[in-house]
C-alpha positions as CSV (number, residue, x, y, z in Angstrom):
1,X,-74.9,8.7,-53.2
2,X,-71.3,9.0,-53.9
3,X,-70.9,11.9,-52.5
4,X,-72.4,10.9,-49.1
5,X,-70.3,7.8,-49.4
6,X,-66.8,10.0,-49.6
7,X,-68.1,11.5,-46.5
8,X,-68.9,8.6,-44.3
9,X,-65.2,7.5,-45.9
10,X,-63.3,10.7,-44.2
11,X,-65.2,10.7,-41.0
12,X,-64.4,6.5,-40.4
13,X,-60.6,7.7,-41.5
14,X,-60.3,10.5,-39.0
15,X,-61.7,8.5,-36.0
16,X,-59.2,5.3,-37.3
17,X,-56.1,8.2,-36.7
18,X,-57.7,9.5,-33.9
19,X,-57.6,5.7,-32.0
20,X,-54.4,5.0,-33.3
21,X,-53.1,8.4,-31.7
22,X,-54.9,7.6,-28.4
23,X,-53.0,4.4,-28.8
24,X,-49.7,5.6,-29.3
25,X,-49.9,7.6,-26.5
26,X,-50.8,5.2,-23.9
27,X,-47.7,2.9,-25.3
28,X,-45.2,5.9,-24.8
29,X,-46.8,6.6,-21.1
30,X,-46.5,2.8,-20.5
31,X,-42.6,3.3,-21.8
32,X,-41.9,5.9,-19.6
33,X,-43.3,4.1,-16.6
34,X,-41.2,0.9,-17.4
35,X,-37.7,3.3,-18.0
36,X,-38.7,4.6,-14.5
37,X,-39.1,1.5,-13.1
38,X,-35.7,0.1,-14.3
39,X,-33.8,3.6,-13.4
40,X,-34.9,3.0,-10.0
41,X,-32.5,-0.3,-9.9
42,X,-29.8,1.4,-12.2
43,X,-29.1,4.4,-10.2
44,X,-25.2,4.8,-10.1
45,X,-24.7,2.4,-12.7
46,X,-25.2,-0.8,-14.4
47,X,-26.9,-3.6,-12.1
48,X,-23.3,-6.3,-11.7
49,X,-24.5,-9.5,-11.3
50,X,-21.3,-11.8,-9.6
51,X,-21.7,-15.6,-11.1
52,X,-23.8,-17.6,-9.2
53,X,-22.8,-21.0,-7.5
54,X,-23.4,-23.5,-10.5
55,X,-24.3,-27.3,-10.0
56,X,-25.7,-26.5,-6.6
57,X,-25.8,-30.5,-4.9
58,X,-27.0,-31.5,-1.2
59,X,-25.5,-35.1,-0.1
60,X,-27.4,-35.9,3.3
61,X,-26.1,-37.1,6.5
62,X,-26.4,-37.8,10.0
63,X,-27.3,-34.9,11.7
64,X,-25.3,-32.9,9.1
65,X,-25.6,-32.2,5.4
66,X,-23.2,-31.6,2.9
67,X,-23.5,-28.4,0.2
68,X,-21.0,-28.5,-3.3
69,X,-21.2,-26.1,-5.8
70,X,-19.5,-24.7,-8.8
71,X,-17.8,-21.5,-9.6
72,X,-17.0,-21.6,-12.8
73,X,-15.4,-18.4,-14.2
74,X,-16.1,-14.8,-12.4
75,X,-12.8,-13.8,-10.8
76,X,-14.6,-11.4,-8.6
77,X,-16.2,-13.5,-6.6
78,X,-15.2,-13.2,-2.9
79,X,-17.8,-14.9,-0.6
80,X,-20.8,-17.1,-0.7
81,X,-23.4,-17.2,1.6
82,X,-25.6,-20.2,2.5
83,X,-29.3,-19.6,3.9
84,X,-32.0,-21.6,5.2
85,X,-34.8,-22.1,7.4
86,X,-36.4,-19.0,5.3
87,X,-33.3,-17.5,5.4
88,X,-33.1,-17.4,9.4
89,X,-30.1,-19.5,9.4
90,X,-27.3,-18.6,7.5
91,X,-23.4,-19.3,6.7
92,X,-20.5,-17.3,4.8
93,X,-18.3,-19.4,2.8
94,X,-14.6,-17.1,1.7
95,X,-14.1,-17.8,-1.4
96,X,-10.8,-17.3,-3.0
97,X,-10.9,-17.8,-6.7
98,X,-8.2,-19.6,-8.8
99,X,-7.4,-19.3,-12.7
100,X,-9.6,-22.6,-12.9
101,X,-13.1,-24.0,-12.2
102,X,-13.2,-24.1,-8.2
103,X,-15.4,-26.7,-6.3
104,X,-16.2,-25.4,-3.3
105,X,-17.6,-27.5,-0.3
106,X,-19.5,-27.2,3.2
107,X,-20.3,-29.4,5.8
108,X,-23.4,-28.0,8.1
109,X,-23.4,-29.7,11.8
110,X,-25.8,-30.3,14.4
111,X,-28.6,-29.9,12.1
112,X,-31.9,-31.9,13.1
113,X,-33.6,-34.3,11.0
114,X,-36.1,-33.2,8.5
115,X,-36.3,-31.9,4.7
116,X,-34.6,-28.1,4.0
117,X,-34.3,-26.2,1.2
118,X,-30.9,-24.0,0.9
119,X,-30.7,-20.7,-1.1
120,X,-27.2,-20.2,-2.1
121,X,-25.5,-16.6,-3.5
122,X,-22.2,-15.1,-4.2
123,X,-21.2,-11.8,-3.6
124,X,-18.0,-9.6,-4.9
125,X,-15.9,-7.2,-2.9
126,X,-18.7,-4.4,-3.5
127,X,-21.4,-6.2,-2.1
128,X,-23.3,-7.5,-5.5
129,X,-25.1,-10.7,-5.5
130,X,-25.6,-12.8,-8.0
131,X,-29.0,-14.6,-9.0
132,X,-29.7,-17.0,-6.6
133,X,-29.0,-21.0,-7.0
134,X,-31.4,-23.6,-4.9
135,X,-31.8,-27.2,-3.3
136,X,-33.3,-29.3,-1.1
137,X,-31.4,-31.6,1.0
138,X,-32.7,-34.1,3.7
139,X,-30.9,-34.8,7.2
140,X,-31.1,-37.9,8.7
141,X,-31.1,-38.6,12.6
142,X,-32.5,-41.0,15.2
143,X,-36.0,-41.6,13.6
144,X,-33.8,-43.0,10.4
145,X,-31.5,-45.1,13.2
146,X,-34.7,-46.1,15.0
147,X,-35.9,-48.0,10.9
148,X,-32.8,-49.8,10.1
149,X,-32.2,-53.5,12.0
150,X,-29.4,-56.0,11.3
151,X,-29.6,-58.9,9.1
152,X,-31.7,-62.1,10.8
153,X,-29.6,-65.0,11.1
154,X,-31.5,-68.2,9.4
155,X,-28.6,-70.8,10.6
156,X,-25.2,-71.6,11.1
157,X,-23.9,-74.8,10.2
158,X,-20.0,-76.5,10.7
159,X,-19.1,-77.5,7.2
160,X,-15.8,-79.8,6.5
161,X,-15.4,-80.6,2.7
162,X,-12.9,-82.2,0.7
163,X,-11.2,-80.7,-2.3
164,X,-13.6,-81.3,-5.4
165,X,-11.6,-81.3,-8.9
166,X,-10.7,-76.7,-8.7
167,X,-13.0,-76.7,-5.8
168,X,-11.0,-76.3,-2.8
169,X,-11.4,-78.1,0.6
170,X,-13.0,-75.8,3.1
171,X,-13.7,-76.3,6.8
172,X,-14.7,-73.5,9.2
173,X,-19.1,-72.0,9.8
174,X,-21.3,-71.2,7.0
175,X,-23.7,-68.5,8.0
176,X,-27.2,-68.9,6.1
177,X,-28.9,-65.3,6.1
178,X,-32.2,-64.3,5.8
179,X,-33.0,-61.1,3.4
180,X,-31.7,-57.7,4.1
181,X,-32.8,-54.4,3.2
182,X,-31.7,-52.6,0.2
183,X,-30.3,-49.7,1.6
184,X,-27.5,-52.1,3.4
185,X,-24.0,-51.5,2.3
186,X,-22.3,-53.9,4.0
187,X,-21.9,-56.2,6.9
188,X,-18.6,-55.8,9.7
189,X,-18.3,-59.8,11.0
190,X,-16.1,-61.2,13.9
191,X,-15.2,-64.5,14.9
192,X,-13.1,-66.4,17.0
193,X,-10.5,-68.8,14.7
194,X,-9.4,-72.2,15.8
195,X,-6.0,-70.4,16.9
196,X,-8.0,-68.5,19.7
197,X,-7.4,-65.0,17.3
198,X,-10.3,-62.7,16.3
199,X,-11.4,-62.1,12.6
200,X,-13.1,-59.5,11.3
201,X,-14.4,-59.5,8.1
202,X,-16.9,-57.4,5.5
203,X,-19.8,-58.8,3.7
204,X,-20.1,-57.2,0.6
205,X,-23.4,-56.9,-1.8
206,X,-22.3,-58.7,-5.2
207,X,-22.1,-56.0,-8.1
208,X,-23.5,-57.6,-11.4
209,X,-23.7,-55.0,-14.7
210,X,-27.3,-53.6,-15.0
211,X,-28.5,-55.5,-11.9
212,X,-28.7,-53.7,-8.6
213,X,-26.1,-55.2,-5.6
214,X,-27.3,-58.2,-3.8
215,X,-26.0,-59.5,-0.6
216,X,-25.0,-63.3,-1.3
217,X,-27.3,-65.6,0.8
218,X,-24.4,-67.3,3.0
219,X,-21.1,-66.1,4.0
220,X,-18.3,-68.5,4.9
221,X,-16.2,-68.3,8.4
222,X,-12.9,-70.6,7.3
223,X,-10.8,-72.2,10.7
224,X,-14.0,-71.3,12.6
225,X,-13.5,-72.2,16.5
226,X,-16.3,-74.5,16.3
227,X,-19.6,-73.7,18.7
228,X,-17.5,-70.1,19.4
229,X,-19.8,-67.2,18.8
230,X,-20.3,-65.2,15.9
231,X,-20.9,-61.0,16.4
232,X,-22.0,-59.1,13.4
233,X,-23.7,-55.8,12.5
234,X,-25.3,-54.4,9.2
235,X,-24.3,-51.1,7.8
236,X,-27.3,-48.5,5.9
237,X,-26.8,-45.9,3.7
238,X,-30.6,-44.2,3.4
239,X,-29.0,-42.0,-0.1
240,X,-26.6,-42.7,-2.2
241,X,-25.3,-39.3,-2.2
242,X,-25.2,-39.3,1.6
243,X,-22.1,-38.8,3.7
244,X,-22.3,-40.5,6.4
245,X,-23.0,-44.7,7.4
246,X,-25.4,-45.7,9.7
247,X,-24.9,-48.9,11.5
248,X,-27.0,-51.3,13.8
249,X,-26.3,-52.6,17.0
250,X,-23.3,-55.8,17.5
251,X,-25.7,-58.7,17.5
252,X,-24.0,-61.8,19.3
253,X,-25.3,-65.1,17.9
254,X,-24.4,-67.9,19.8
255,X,-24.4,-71.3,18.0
256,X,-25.3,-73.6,20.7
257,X,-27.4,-71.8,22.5
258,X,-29.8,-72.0,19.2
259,X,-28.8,-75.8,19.0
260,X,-27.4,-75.0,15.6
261,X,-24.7,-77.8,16.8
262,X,-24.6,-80.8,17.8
């Protein structure tokens, strides 16, 4: 019994080495064909990455974008290049390095509206290229224009007040708005003053910590030439980050022909 034991012992040992050899040899064929692999990129050297374009940003515009990146600290850096539309468009940015962090900006033009995503890499003088950086950045064009509409008029009402204790006296138009889309920015206003001179003015949205900016329901038009008409426009932003302002059309409202006086 023992002995037969010992037996089945040496023949379980020997297959156990004979696995693990099997093993062993796959792993160093699998080694080989990995070393291969990599020699086929590090023929005549080291691979040299450049540093890539760091904090890659798009800021959208009209019919253009805007592209800002980073480089931060590789001195042989010498170009970028800027690709899109799968990489069928493209642009080369020279870049010439300083001792510090460089921002480096582009402006792409006549560019139609619609969503892209831009795959940005920098070369050195030999020709490496770093890892590539990516965003998406939207242009806007005449289907945004065709969305945005100035601010409805509610009323306009001639206003003469006294002086009320700090309160002081005010005569002139008080515009009473209707609501206005968020993505306004401001309003450009003109209107004749009883001296027969033009004013333009901008309409602000109030700013209020931890609130977002609200355009103030009425807007005041002191030494207003009284029944004299009012032209006004709204300006849009459709990004925060974007470049460019989009505005509406002048719209002229005309007091008395709304019977707003008497």
């Amino acid at each position: 019994m023992n002995i037969s034991n010992t037996q089945k012992m040496k023949k379980i040992n020997a297959l156990s080495v004979l696995l693990l050899a099997v093993v062993l040899l796959l792993l160093g064929q699998a080694c080989e064909k990995m070393e291969d692999t990599y020699a086929q990129y590090l023929q005549g050297g080291e691979i040299i990455y450049p540093g890539k374009a760091d904090s890659l940003r798009a800021f959208p515009g009209d019919q253009r974008i805007a592209l800002q990146w980073l480089i931060v600290s590789d001195p042989k850096v010498v170009r970028t290049v800027v690709y899109w539309n799968n990489g069928t468009d493209s642009i080369t940015v020279p870049i010439q390095k300083s001792a510090d962090i460089d921002t480096i900006t582009v402006i792409l033009p006549d560019m139609e509206e619609g969503l892209y995503t831009f795959d940005v890499y920098t070369y050195d003088s030999l020709g490496n290229r770093s890892v590539g950086s990516q965003v998406i950045g939207e242009v806007y064009g005449e289907t945004y224009h065709q969305t945005i509409s100035n601010r409805l008029v509610r009323s306009v009402e001639w206003l003469d007040l006294p002086q009320e204790g700090d309160i002081p006296a005010f005569k002139g138009a008080q515009i009473n708005w209707y609501g206005v889309n968020m993505q306004a920015v401001f309003m450009d206003i003109r209107y004749t003053h009883e001296d027969g001179r033009i004013v333009a003015i901008r309409e602000e949205p109030v700013r209020v910590s931890g609130r977002p900016p609200l355009f103030r329901e009425t807007t005041r038009l002191p030494d207003w030439q009284r029944n004299s008409a009012i032209t006004y426009r709204t300006a849009f932003m459709p990004d925060t980050l974007a470049i460019d302002t989009f505005f509406t059309e002048y719209t002229v409202y005309a007091p008395l022909s709304r019977e707003e006086q008497p």
